[in-house]
C-alpha positions in Angstrom: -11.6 -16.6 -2.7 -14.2 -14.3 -4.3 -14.1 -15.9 -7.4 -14.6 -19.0 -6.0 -17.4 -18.0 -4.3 -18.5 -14.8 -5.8 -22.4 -15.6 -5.1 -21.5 -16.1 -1.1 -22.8 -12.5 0.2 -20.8 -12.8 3.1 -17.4 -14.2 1.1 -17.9 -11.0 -0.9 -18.2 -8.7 2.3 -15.0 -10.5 3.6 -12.9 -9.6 -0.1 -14.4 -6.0 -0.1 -13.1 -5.8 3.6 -9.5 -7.0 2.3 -9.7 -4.4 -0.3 -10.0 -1.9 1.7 -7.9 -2.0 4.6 -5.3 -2.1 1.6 -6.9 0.8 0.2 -7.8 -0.9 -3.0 -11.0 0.7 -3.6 -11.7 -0.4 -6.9 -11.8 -3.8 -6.3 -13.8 -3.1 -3.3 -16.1 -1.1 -5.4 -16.7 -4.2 -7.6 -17.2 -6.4 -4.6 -20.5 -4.1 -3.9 -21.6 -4.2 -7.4 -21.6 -8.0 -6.8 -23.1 -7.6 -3.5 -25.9 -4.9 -5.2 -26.6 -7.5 -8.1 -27.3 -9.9 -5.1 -29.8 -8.0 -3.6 -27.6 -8.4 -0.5 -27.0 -4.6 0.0 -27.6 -4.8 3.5 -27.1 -2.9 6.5 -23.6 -4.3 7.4 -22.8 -3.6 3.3 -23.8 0.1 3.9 -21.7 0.5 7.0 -18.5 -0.9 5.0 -19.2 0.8 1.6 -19.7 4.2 4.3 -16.3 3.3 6.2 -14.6 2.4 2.5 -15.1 6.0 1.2 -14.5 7.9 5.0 -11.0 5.9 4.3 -10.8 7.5 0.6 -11.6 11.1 2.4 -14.8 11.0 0.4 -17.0 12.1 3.0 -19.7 13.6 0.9 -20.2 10.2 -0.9 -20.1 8.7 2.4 -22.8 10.2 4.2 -25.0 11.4 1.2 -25.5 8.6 -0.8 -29.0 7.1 -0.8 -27.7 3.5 -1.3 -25.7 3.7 2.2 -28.5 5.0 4.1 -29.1 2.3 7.1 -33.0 1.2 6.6 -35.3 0.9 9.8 -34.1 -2.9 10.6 -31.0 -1.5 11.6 -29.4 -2.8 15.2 -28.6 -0.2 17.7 -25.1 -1.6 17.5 -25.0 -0.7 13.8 -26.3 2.6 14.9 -23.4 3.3 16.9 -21.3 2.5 14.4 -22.3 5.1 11.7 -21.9 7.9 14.2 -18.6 6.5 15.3 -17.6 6.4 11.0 -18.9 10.0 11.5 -17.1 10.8 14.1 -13.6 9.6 12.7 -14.3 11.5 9.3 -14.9 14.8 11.6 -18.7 14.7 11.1 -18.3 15.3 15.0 -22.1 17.1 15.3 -23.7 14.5 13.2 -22.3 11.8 15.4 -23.7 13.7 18.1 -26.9 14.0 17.4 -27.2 10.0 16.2 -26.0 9.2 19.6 -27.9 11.6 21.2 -30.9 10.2 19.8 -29.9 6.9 20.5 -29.6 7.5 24.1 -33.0 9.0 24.9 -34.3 5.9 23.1 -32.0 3.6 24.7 -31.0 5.2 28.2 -29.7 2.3 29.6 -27.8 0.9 27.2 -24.0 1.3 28.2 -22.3 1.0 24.5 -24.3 3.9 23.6 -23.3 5.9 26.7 -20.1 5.3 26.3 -19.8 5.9 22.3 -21.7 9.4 23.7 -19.0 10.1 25.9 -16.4 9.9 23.1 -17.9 12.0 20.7 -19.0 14.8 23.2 -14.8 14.6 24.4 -13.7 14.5 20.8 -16.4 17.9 19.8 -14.4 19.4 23.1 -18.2 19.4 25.3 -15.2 18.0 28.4 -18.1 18.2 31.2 -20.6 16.8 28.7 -18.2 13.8 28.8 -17.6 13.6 32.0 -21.0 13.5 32.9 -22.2 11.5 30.8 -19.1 8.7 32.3 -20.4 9.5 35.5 -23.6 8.7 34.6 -22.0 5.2 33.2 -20.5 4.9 36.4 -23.1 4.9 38.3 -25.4 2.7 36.4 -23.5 -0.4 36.5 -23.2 -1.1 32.9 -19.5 -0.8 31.4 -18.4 0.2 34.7 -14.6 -0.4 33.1 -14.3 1.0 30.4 -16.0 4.5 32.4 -13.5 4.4 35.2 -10.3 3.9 32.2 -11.9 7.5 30.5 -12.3 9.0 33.8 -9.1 8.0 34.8 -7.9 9.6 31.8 -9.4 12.9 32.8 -7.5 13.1 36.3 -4.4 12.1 34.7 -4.8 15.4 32.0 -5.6 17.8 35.0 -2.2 15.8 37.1 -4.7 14.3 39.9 -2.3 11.5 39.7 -3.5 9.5 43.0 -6.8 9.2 41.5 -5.9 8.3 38.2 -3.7 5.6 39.7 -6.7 4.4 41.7 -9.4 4.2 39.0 -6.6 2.6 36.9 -6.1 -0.3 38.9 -9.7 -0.9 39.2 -10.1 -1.8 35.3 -9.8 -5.2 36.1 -11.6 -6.6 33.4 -13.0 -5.3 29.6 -11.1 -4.7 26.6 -9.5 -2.1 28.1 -8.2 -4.3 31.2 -4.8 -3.9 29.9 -4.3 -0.2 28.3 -5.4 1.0 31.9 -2.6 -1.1 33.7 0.2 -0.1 31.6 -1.2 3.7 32.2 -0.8 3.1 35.9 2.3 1.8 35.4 3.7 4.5 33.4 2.3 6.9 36.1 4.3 4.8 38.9 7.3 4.7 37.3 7.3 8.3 36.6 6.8 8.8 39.8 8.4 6.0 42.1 10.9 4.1 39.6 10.6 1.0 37.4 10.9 -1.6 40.7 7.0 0.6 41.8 5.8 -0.1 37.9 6.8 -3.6 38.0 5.2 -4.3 41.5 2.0 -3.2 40.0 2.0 -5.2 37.1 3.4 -8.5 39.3 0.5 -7.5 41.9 -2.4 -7.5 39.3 -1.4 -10.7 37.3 -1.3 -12.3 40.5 -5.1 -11.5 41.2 -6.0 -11.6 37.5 -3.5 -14.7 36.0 -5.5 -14.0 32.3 -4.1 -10.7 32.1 -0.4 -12.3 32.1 0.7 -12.8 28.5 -0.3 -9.6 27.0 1.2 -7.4 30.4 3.9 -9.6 29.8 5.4 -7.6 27.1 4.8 -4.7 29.0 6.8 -5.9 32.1 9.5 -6.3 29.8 9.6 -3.1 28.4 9.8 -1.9 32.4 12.8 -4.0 32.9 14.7 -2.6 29.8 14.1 0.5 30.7 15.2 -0.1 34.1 18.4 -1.5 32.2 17.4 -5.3 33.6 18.1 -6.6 30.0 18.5 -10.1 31.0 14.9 -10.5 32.6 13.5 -8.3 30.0 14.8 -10.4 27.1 13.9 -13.8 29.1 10.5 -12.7 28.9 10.1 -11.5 25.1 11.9 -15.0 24.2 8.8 -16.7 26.6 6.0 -14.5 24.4 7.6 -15.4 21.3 7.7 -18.9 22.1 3.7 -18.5 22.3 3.5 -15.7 19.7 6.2 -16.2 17.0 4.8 -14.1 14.5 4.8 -10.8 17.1 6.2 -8.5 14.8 6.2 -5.7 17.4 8.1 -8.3 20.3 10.3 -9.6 18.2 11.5 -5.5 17.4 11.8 -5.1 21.1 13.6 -7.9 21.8 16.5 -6.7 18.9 16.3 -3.1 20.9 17.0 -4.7 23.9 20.0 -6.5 22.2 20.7 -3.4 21.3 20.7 -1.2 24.3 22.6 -4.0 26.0 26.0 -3.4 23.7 25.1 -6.5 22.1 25.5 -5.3 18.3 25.6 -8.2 16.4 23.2 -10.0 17.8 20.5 -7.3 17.5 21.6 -6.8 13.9 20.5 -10.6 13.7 17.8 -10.2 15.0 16.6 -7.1 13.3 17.1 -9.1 10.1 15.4 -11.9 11.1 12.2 -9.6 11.6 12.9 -8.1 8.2 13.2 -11.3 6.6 9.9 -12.8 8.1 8.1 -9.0 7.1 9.7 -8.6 4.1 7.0 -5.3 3.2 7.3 -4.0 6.9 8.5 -0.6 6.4 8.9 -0.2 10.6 11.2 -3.6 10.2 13.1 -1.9 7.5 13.6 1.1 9.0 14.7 -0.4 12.4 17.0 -2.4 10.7 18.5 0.6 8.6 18.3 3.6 11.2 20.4 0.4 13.2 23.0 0.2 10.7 23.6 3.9 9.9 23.9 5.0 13.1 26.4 1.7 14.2 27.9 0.2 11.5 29.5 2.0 8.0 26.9 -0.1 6.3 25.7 2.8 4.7 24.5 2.0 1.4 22.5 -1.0 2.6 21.3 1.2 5.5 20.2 4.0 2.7 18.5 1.2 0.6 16.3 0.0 3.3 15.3 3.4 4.2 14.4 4.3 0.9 12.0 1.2 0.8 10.2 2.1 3.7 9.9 5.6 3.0 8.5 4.9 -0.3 5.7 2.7 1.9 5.2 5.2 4.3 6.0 8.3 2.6 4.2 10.4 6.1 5.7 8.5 8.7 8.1 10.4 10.6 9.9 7.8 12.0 11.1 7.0 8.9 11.9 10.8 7.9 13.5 11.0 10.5 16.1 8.0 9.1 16.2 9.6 6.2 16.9 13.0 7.5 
């Protein structure tokens, strides 16, 4: 696509972002010596040359280099996004003091507050944090996504009734969903799988466009509740939406499996392996699966071997191995 359109700025932004998230730096590295010939070295450039070489573990380059310096034009969003680079290559002060800045210039802005919050949580300032969600809170703006952190606080100290609470009020946001299942995961724990499911049933009811995507997660509650026919009714229904759901079409062969139905999950484990062919999670399902219940062995070994040589780190698949 870059070739064909190797003089489109934004084509070559979209190659060198390919590049990278398959950690092909070089050819990402020409892509912004296109993009420099250009004169279209701009601010969103800088930020994805920075975030190509915090990837690489080149942090010096990263936050040092003249060329990726963000110029005076730059959004506040794009702000936030350098200290939150900084803050994922352990720059954790730097990012501090960006967003910092950013807030006394911007002290209503909610993205800001919340990025703050982060990085004062991550550099281990907890009230810092805190206060600063409070402050969040109270102000209206990203009212969600502050009750989901705090909610995360009383949950690490075990105030468990108000984590629960503050949970079931992130009703909308991108995090909508992450703070239901938590509040399921708490009920459950605490009541049983029939308390987790009446949650989930309960807030789908009141918010229907939260029903696909909890979906999977009610049907990882009736598995483990050992309910394998309604859980694998409803990862059939989301794959009938989403037939590509690499990660629901794996839980739907562990629920085949946990039910004594060996064959079938074998089936369907190679199914997923055949559609992924380069998934080293698919092929180590599908061998840890037939190691620990068939003789298949050597196949077993093979596939093992392939997705440890993908994921050399992962200990999942060391596991297998071991």
């Amino acid at each position: 696509l870059a070739g064909s359109f190797r003089k489109t700025p934004c084509v070559l932004r979209l190659a060198a972002t390919g590049a990278i998230a398959i950690e092909d730096y070089k050819r990402a590295d020409k892509y912004f010596d296109q993009l420099d010939g250009l004169g279209a070295f701009d601010n969103d450039t800088r930020l994805l040359a920075v975030a190509r070489y915090v990837r690489d573990d080149n942090t010096d380059k990263a936050f040092t280099e003249e060329k990726f310096r963000l110029d005076d034009a730059a959004t506040v969003e794009q702000q936030i996004e350098l200290a939150v680079l900084n803050a994922n290559a352990d720059e954790t002060q730097n990012a501090l003091n960006m967003l910092l800045q950013l807030q006394a210039e911007h002290p209503k802005d909610g993205d800001v507050a919340e990025a703050l919050a982060l990085a004062q949580l991550q550099a281990g300032e907890t009230q810092a944090s805190r206060e600063t969600l409070m402050g969040l809170l109270t102000g209206g703006s990203k009212t969600a996504n502050a009750l989901f952190y705090l909610a995360r606080f009383a949950e690490s100290e075990r105030r468990f009734d108000q984590a629960l609470r503050m949970y079931s009020q992130v009703d909308h946001g991108d995090l909508a969903v992450a703070a239901q299942q938590r509040a399921a995961a708490l009920l459950r724990e605490r009541e049983g799988v029939p308390a987790a499911l009446q949650h989930i049933d309960e807030f789908v009811e009141r918010h229907p466009r939260y029903g696909l995507p909890l979906s999977v997660s009610r049907a990882s509650l009736y598995s483990a509740g050992e309910y394998y026919d309604q859980a694998l009714a409803l990862y059939d229904d989301y794959l009938q939406i989403k037939p590509n759901a690499e990660f629901a079409m794996l839980a739907r062969a562990d629920v085949l499996l946990r039910s004594d139905q060996l064959d079938a999950a074998l089936d369907a484990f190679r199914d997923t392996v055949k559609r992924y062919p380069d998934s080293p999670t698919a092929m180590n399902a599908l061998g840890y699966t037939l190691a620990d219940r068939t003789r298949k062995y050597r196949e077993a070994e093979k596939l093992i071997d392939k997705a440890l040589a993908l994921e050399p780190d992962n200990p999942a698949i060391i596991d297998s191995k071991g």
